[in-house]
C-alpha positions as MATLAB code, in Angstrom:
seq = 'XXXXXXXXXXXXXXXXXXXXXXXXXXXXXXXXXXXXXXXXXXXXXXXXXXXXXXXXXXXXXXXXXXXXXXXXXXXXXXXXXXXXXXXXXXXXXXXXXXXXXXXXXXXXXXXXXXXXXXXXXXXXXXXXXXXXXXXXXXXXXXXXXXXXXXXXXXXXXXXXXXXXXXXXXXXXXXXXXXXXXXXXXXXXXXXXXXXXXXXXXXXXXXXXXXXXXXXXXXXXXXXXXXXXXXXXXXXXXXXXXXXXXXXXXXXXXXXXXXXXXXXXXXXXXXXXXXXXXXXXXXXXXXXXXXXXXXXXXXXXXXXXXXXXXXXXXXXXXXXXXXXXXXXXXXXXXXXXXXXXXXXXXXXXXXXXXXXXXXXXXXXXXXXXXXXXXXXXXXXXXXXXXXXXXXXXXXXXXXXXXXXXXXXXXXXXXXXXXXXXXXXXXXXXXXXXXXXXXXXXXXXXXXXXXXXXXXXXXXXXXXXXXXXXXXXXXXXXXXXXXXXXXXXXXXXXXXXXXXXXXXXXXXXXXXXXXXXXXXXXXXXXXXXXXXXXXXXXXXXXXXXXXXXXXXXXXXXXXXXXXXXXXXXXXXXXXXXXXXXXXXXXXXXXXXXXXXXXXXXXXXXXXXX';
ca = [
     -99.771   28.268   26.202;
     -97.407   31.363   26.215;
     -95.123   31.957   23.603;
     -91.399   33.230   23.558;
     -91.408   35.109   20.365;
     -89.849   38.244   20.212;
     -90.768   40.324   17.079;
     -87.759   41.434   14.953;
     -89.403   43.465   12.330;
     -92.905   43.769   10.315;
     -93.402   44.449    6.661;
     -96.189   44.929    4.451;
     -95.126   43.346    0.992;
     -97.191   45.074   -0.849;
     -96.400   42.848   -4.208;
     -97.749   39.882   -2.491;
    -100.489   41.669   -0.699;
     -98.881   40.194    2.134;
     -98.064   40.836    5.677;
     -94.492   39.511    6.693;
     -92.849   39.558   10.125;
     -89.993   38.434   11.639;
     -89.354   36.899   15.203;
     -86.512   35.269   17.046;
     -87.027   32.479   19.812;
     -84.643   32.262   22.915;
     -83.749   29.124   21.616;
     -81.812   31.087   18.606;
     -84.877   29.715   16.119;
     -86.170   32.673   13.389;
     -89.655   32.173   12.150;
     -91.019   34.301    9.352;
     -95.131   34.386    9.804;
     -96.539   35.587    6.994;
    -100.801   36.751    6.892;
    -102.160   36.418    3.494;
    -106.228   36.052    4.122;
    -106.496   35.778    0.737;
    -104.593   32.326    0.178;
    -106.165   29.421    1.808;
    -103.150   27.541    0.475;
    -101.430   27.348    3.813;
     -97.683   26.504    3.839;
     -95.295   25.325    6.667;
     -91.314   24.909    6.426;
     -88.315   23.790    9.295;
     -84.968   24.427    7.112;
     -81.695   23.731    8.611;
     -78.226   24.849    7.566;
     -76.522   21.723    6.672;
     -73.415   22.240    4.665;
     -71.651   18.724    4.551;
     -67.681   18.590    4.724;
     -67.186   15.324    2.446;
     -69.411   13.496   -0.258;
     -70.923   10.751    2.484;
     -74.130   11.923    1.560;
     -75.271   12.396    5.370;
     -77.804   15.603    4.978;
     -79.650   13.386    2.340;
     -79.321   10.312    4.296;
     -80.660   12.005    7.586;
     -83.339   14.195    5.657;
     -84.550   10.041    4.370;
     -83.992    9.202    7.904;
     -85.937   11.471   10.110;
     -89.113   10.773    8.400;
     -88.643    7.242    9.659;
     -90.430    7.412   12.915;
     -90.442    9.866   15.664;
     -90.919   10.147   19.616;
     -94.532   11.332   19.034;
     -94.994    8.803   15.478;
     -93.381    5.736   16.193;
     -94.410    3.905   12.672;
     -92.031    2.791   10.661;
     -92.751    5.429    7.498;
     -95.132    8.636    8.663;
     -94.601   10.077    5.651;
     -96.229    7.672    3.625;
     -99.113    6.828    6.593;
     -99.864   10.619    5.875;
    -100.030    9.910    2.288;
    -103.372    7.855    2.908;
    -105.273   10.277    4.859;
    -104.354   13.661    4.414;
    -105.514   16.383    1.941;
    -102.084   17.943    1.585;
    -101.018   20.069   -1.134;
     -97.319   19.391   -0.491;
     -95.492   17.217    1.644;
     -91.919   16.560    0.696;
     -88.163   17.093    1.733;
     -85.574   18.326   -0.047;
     -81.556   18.332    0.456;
     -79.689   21.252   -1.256;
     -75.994   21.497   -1.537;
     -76.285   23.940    1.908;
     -79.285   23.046    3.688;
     -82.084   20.563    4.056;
     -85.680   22.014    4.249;
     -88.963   20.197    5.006;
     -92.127   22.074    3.717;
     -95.830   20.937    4.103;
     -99.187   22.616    2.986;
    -102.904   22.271    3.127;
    -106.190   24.014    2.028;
    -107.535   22.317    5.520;
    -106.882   24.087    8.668;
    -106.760   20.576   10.578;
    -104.732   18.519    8.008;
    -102.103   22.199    8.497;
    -101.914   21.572   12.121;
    -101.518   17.725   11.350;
     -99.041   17.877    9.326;
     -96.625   20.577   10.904;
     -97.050   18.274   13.752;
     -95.792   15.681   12.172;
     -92.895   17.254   10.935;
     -91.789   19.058   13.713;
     -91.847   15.757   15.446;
     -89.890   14.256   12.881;
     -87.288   16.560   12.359;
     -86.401   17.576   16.365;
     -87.182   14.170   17.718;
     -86.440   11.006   15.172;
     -86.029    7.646   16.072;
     -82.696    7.276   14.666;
     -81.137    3.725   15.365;
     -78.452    2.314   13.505;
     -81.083   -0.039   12.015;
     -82.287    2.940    9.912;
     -78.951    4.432    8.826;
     -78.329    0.920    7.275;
     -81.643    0.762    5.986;
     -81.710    4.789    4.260;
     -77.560    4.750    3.871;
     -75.889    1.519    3.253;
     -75.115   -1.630    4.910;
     -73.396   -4.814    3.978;
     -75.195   -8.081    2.884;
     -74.084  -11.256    1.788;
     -73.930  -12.453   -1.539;
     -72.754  -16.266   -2.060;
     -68.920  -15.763   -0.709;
     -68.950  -12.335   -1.111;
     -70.224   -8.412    0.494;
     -72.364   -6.201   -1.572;
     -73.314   -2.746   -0.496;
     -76.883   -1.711   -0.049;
     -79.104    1.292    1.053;
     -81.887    3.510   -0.236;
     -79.811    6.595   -0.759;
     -76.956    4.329   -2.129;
     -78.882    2.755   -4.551;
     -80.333    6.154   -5.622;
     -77.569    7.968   -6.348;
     -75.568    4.986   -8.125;
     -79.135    5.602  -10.683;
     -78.397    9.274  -10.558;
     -74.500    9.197  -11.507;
     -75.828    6.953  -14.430;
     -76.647   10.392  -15.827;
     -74.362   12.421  -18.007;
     -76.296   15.281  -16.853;
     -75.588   14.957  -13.436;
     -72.021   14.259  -14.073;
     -71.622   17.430  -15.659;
     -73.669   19.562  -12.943;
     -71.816   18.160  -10.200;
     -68.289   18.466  -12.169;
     -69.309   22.209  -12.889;
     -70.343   22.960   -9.204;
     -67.127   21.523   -7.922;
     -65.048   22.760  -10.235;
     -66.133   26.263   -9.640;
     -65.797   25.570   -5.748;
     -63.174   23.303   -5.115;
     -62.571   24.762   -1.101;
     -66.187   24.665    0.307;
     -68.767   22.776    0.755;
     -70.140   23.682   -2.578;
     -67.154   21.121   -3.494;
     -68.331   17.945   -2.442;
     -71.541   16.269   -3.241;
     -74.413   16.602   -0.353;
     -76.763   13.988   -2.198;
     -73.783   11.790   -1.601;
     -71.100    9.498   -3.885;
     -71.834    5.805   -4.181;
     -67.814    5.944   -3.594;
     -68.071    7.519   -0.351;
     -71.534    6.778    1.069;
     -70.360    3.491    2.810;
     -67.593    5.470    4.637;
     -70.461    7.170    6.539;
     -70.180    6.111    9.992;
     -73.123    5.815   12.851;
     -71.104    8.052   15.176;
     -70.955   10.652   12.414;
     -74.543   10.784   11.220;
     -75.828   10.860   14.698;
     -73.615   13.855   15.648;
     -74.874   15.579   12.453;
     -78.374   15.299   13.431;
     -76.994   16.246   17.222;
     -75.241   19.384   15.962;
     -77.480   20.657   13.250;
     -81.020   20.037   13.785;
     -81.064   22.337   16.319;
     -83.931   25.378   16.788;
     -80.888   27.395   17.027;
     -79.821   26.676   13.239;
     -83.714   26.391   12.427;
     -85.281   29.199    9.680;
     -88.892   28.460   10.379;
     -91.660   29.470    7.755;
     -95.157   30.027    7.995;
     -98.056   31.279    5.350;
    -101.385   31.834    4.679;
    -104.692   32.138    6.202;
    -104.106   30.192    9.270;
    -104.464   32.502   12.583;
    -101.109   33.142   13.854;
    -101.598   32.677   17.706;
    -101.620   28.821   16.609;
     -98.369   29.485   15.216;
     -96.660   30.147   17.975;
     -98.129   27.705   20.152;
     -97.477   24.840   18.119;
     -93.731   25.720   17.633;
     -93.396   26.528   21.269;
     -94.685   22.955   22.008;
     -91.750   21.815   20.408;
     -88.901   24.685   21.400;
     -89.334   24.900   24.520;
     -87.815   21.248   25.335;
     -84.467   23.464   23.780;
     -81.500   26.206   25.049;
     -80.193   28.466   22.541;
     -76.626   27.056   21.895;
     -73.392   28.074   19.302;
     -73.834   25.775   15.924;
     -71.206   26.020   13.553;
     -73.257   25.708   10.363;
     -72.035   29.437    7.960;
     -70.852   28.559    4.603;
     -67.700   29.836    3.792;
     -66.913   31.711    0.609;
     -65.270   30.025   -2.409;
     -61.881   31.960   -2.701;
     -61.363   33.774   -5.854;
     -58.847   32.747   -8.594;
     -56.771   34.807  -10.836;
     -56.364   32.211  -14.031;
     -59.405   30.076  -15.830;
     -59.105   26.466  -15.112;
     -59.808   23.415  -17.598;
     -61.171   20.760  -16.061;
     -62.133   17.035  -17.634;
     -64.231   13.817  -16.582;
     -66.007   11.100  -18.118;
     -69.060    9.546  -17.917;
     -70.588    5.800  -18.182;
     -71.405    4.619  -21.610;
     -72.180    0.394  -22.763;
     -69.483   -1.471  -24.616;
     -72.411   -1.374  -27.091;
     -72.493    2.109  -28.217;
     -68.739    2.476  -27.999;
     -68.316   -0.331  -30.525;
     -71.112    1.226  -32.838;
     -69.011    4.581  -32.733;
     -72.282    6.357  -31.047;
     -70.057    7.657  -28.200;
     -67.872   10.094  -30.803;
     -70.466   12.648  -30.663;
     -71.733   12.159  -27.261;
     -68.855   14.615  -25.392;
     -69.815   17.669  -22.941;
     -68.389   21.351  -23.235;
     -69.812   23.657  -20.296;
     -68.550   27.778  -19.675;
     -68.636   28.203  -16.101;
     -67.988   31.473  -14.181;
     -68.387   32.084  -10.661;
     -69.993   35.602  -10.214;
     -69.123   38.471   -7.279;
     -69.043   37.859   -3.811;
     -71.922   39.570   -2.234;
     -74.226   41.244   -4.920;
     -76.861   43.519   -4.043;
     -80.328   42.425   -5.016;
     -80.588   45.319   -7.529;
     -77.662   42.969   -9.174;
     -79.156   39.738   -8.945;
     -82.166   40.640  -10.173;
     -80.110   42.509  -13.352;
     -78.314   39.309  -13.792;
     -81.274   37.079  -13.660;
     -82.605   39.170  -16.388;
     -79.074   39.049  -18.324;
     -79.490   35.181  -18.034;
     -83.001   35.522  -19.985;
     -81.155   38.132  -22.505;
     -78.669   35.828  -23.450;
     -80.595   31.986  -23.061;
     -84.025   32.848  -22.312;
     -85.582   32.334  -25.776;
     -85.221   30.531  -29.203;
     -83.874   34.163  -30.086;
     -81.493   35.265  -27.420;
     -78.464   35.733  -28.986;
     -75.826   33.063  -26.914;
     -78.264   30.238  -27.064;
     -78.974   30.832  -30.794;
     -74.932   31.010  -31.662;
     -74.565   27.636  -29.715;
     -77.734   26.028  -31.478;
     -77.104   27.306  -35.117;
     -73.676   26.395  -34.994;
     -74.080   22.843  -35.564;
     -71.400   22.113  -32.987;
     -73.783   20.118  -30.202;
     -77.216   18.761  -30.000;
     -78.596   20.511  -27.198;
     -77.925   23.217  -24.806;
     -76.387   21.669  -21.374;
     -79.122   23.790  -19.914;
     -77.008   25.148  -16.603;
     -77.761   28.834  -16.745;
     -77.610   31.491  -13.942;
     -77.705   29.915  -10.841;
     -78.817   31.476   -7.707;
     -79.431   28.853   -4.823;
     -75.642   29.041   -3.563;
     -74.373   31.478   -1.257;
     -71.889   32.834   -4.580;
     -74.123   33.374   -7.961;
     -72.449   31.215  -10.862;
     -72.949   30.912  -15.072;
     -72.516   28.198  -17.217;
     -73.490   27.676  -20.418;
     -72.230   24.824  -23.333;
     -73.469   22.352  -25.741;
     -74.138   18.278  -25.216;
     -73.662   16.089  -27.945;
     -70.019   17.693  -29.387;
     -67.616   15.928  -31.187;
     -63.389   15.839  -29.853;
     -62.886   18.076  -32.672;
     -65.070   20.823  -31.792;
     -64.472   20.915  -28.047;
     -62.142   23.878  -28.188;
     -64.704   25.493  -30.122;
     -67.571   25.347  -28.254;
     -65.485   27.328  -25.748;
     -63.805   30.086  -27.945;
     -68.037   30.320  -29.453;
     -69.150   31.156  -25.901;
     -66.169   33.901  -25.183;
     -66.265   34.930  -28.904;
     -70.382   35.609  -28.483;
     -70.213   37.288  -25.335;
     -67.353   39.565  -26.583;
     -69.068   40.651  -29.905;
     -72.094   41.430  -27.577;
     -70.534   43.487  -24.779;
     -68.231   45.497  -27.678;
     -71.200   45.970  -29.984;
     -74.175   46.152  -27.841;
     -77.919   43.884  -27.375;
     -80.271   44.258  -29.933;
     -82.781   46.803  -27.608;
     -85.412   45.125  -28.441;
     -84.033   42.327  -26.783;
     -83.316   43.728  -23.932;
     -87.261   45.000  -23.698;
     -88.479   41.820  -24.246;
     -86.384   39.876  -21.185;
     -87.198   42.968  -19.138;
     -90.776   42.627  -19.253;
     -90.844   38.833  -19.629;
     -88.594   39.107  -16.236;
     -91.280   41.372  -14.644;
     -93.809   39.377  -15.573;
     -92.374   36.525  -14.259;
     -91.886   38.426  -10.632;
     -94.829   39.785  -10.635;
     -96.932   36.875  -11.321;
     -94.585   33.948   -9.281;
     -95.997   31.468  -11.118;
     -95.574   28.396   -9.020;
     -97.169   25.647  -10.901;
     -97.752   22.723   -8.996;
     -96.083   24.069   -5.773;
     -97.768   26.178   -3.299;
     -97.322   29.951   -3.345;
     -95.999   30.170    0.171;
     -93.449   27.119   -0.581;
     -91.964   29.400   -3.152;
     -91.579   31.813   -1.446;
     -90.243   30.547    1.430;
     -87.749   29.156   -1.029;
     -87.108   32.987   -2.243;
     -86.470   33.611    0.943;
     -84.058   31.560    1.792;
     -81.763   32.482   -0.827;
     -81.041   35.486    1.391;
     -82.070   34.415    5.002;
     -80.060   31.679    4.826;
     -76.785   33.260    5.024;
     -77.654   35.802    7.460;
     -79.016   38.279    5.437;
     -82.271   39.798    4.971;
     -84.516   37.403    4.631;
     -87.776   40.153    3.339;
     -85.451   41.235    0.802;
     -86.380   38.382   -1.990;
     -90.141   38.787   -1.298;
     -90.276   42.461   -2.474;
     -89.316   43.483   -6.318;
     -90.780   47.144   -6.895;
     -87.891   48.719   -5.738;
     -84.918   46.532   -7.410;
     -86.917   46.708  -10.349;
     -87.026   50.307  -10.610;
     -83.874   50.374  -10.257;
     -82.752   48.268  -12.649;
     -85.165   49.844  -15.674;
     -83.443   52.877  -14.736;
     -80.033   51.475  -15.395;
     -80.892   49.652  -18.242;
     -82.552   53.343  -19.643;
     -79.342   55.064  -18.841;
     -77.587   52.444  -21.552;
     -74.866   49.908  -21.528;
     -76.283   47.704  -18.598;
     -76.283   44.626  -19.812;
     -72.923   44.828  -21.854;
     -71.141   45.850  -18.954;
     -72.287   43.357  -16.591;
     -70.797   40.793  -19.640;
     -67.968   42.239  -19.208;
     -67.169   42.598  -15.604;
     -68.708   39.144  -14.203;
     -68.239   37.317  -17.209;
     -65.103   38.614  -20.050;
     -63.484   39.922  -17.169;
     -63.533   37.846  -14.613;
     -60.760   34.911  -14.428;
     -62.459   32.482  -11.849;
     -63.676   30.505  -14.733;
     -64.260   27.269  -16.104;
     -64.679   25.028  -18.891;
     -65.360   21.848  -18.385;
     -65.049   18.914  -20.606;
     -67.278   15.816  -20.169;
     -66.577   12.463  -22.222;
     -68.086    9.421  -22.389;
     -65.827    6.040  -21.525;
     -66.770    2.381  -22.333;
     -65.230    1.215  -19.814;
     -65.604    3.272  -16.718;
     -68.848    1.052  -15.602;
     -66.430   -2.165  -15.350;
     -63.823   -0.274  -13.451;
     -65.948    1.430  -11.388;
     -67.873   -1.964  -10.775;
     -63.623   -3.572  -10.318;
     -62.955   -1.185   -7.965;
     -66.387   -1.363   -5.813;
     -65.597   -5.418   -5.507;
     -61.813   -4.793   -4.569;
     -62.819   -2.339   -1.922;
     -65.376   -5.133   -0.630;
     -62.833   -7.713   -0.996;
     -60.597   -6.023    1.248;
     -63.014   -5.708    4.076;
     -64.381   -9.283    3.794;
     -60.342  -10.371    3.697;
     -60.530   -9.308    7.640;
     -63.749  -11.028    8.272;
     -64.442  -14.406   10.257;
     -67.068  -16.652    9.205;
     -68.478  -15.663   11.993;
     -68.778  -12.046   11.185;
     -70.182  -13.363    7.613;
     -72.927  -14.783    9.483;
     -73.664  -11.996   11.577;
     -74.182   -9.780    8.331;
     -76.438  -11.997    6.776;
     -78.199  -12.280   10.251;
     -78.215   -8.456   10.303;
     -79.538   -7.848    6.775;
     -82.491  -10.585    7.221;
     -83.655   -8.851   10.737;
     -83.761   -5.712    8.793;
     -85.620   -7.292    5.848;
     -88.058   -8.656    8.835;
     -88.152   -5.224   10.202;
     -88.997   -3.940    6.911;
     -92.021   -5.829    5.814;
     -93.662   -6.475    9.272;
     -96.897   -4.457    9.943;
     -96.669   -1.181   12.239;
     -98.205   -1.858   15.659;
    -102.246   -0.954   15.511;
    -101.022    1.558   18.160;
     -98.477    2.945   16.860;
    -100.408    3.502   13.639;
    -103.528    5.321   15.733;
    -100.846    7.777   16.836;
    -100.681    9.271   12.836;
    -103.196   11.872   12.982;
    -106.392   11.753   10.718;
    -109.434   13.615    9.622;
    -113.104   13.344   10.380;
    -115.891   14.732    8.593;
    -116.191   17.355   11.026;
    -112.626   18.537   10.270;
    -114.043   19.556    6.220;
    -115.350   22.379    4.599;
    -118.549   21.777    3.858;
    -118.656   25.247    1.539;
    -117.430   25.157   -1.878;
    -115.201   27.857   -3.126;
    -116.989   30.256   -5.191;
    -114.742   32.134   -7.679;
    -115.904   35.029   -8.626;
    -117.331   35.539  -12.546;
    -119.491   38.150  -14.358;
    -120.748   36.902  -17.721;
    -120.872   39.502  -20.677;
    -120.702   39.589  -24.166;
    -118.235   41.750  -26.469;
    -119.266   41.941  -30.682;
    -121.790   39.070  -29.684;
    -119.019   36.953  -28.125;
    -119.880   35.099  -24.417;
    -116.780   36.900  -22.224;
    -116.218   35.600  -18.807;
    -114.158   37.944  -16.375;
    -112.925   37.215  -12.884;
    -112.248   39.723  -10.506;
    -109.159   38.291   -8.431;
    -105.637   39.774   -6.929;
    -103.420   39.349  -10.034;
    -100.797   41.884   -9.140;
    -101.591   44.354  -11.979;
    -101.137   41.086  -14.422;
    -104.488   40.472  -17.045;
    -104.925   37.038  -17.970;
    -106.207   36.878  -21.297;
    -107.560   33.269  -22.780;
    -109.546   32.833  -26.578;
    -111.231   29.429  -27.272;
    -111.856   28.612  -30.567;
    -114.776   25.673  -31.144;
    -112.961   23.047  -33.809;
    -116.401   20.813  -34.069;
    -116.264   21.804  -37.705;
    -112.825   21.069  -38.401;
    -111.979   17.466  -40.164;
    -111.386   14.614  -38.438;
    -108.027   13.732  -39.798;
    -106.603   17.476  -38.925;
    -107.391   17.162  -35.279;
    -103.832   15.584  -35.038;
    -102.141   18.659  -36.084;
    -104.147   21.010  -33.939;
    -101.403   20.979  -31.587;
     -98.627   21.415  -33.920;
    -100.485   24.034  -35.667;
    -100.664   26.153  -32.361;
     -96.684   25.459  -31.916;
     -95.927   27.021  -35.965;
     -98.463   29.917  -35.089;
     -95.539   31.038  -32.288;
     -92.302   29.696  -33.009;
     -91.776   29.866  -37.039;
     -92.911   33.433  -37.712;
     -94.913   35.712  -39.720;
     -95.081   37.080  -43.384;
     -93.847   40.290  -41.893;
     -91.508   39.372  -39.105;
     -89.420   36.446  -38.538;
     -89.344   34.165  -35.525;
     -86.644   36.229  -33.965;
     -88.302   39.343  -34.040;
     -91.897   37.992  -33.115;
     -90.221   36.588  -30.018;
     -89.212   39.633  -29.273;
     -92.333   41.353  -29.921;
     -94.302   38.976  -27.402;
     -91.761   39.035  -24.863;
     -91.530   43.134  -24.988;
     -95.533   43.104  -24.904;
     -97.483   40.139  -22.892;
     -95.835   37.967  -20.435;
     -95.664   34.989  -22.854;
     -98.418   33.218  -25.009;
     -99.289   29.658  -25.290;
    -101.414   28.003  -27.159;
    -103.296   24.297  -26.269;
    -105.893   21.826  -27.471;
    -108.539   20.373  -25.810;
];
């Protein structure tokens, strides 16, 4: 098969010892293919621009929804018939407060092509019947005389608003954007979520899962031909067509704003008194439109200056001044279109609410007027480069992050190889930082400065459950008020055929249509990894020549077969003291600093 791809642009990322190019489809879909022979870890990704306009909680509904059977897959769950038989490295979905994406990855070339099959399947052609917004959403069942709600994504996030935490994240976010998107919840309200109607949800799938609003990623060792053709397959049932999916900008304000809100607590603790310290206090300020990446990247860094470590100087005035528990742990965030900050303390007491807020502003004020500590500033600079250098991804695939990366720019229309290459933003920013007064004045022009701020105030209530759970009924009251028995009946009907539906088998031949593997399909060769075996002052030394990016990976094992029994508890603790308490010559704060200016962290372990 031919392929429609028009090349945009081609890159050699030299930091990721990575080819990356660009191509646009006549259906308005952008695909980023990037050739890494080297990674065998291959990674595919569909991500759609899906900024909701209220707090229904459609984009997570549909992203639940589309993985429910497809034109191609016509089983009830693919997803988890995938689960059985693949050797994936990643399947999942996620729903941001902007976009939904859909990433998959596999060592096996087959299981790749399987996979992104799948997917593409899912996300361009989904069975979507009313039957599975009720089941994913919410429907109605009967209870005795009465409605309840139900639904997968409406039982989810009721669990999720049970959390203090996300009260405060999503009173932050919204209070920093209260005209955008940005200012209603995409994972969706249990208060709104039943207002979601059928003709709504299928027009959001109709207008928004659309190759024209698709950023399509590829990465890895897979040969790129096959790219094309498989995503052809699938665009070329498609005409390029206008989709109204750009996030606006959050308008800027001239005065900070005080915001308050309460969360859940029992009866219980409230008569026990265990609520009095339980309050929220969060600093929130929403950064320049715009920023270069040179910026970002300084203010990522900033971020790491100020919270980063047991010793950066905000996080150790909030923790040492006995005013909180814990850090609300919000930080720089940079998945939205407009960069924000928040910091604060959990665990405050009414008294010292105010105070947690004039700490933040009083901290940030002493450190723009009398400078960082330089040594500081070294240490978050190289920990930072480290960190970009290395893109430590943990349990996700290298590609998936990215693609991820990527996004943050691509999404919005901008450049979408700008996150995936550092050398230059980093030189520039070491030169800024050498010319003095970086960091200071970047406090005090997107922080001190700046009036679009917030603080936020989050306290717990005894009995918000029970008027939450009063108003839920009166609402369902209402609506079974203009009910017939009839219509009664019909629910109940309703909610048992989708029970049925639920638990009976998928059709033997619908189930053949999931794609599996045969012992043909695996690599029969295992993966050598290269290792020459020395010794240095008698001691066995292992090195492996590999693509670090410039990074040496350093690791000492010390035998403990002649340690006590009764010690091998503290073993663990013992490697925690060695790094976080200090030294007879330095203290904690400077040792932090002295690790952070000179590796790219240590750790210590016990096996």
């Amino acid at each position: 098969m031919t392929h429609r791809f028009e090349l945009v642009e081609t890159r050699q990322i030299s930091e990721l010892d990575t080819t990356a190019s660009l191509f646009r489809h006549p259906t308005g879909a952008q695909l980023m293919s990037l050739v890494n022979d080297g990674d065998e870890n291959k990674v595919f990704g569909i991500n759609f621009r899906t900024p909701p306009s209220d707090s229904t909680g459609v984009a997570h509904i549909l992203e639940h929804a589309v993985l429910c059977g497809s034109e191609k897959y016509p089983v009830k769950e693919p997803f988890v018939e995938l689960l059985k038989g693949s050797l994936k490295t990643f399947l999942n979905a996620f729903t941001y407060a902007d976009r939904t994406c859909y990433p998959v990855a596999s060592l096996n070339l087959r299981d790749f092509y399987n996979l992104v099959d799948v997917y593409l399947d899912a996300v361009f052609h989904p069975r979507l019947t009313p039957e599975v917004l009720k089941q994913e959403g919410w429907h109605y069942e009967v209870d005795g005389e009465d409605l309840v709600y139900k639904g997968v994504v409406f039982n989810e996030m009721k669990g999720a608003y049970s959390s203090p935490d996300r009260v405060l994240g999503e009173a932050v976010q919204q209070g920093l954007f209260p005209d955008n998107t940005y200012g209603v919840e995409s994972g969706g309200h249990p208060r709104y979520i039943p207002d979601l109607t059928w003709e709504q949800f299928e027009a959001f799938h109709r207008d928004l899962y659309h190759p024209s609003n698709a950023l399509i990623w590829f990465y890895g060792d897979d040969p790129v031909p096959e790219r094309f053709e498989i995503l052809e397959a699938y665009l070329s049932r498609f005409e390029c067509r206008e989709t109204n999916s750009a996030v606006a900008l959050q308008p800027h304000w001239s005065e900070p704003r005080r915001q308050e809100t309460t969360y859940a607590v029992s009866a219980e603790a409230a008569q026990e008194g265990e609520e009095e310290k339980k309050h929220f206090v969060a600093v929130n300020w929403l950064l320049e439109d715009d920023l270069d990446l040179d910026t970002r990247i300084g203010l990522q860094v900033l971020d790491h200056v100020l919270m980063g470590t047991s010793a950066a100087p905000l996080r150790k005035a909030l923790i040492e001044s006995g005013l909180g528990e814990d850090l609300t742990g919000l930080g720089m965030e940079t998945e939205l279109r407009q960069m924000f900050f928040s910091t604060g303390l959990k665990g405050v007491s009414p008294a010292d609410e105010d105070k947690v807020e004039g700490l933040v502003i009083d901290t940030l004020t002493t450190l723009a007027r009398d400078g960082i500590d330089p040594e500081t500033v070294k240490a978050s600079l190289n920990t930072s480069e480290f960190r970009l250098r290395e893109n430590n991804t943990g349990s996700y695939p290298r590609g998936l992050i990215l693609m991820l990366s990527s996004l943050g720019t691509w999404m919005y229309d901008g450049d979408p190889f700008e996150q995936l290459a550092f050398e230059a933003p980093l030189a520039a920013l070491k030169e800024r930082v050498a010319a003095g007064g970086y960091f200071e004045s970047l406090i005090e022009t997107q922080l001190l400065s700046n009036p679009h701020r917030t603080t936020v105030f989050v306290r717990p209530d005894a009995t918000q459950s029970e008027r939450e759970e009063a108003e839920e009924k009166a609402r369902l009251a209402e609506v079974r008020q203009g009910l017939s028995d009839d219509d009664m009946k019909r629910i109940a009907t309703e909610a048992e055929e989708l029970k049925q539906r639920q638990e009976r088998p998928d059709d033997p031949a619908d189930l053949a249509t999931i794609p599996t593997l045969s012992l043909s399909d695996l690599e029969r060769k295992i993966r050598q990894i290269p290792v020459a075996r020395t010794e240095v002052a008698g001691v066995p030394t292992l090195n492996h020549d590999l693509f670090t990016n410039g990074i040496v990976y350093f690791d000492v094992g010390f035998d403990l077969r002649t340690l006590p029994a009764e010690l091998l508890p503290y073993v663990s603790l013992f490697g925690r003291c060695l790094l976080e308490i200090g030294t007879e010559k330095e203290d904690f704060v400077r040792l932090s600093q002295r690790i952070g200016a000179r590796t790219g962290g240590m750790g210590t372990s016990s096996l």
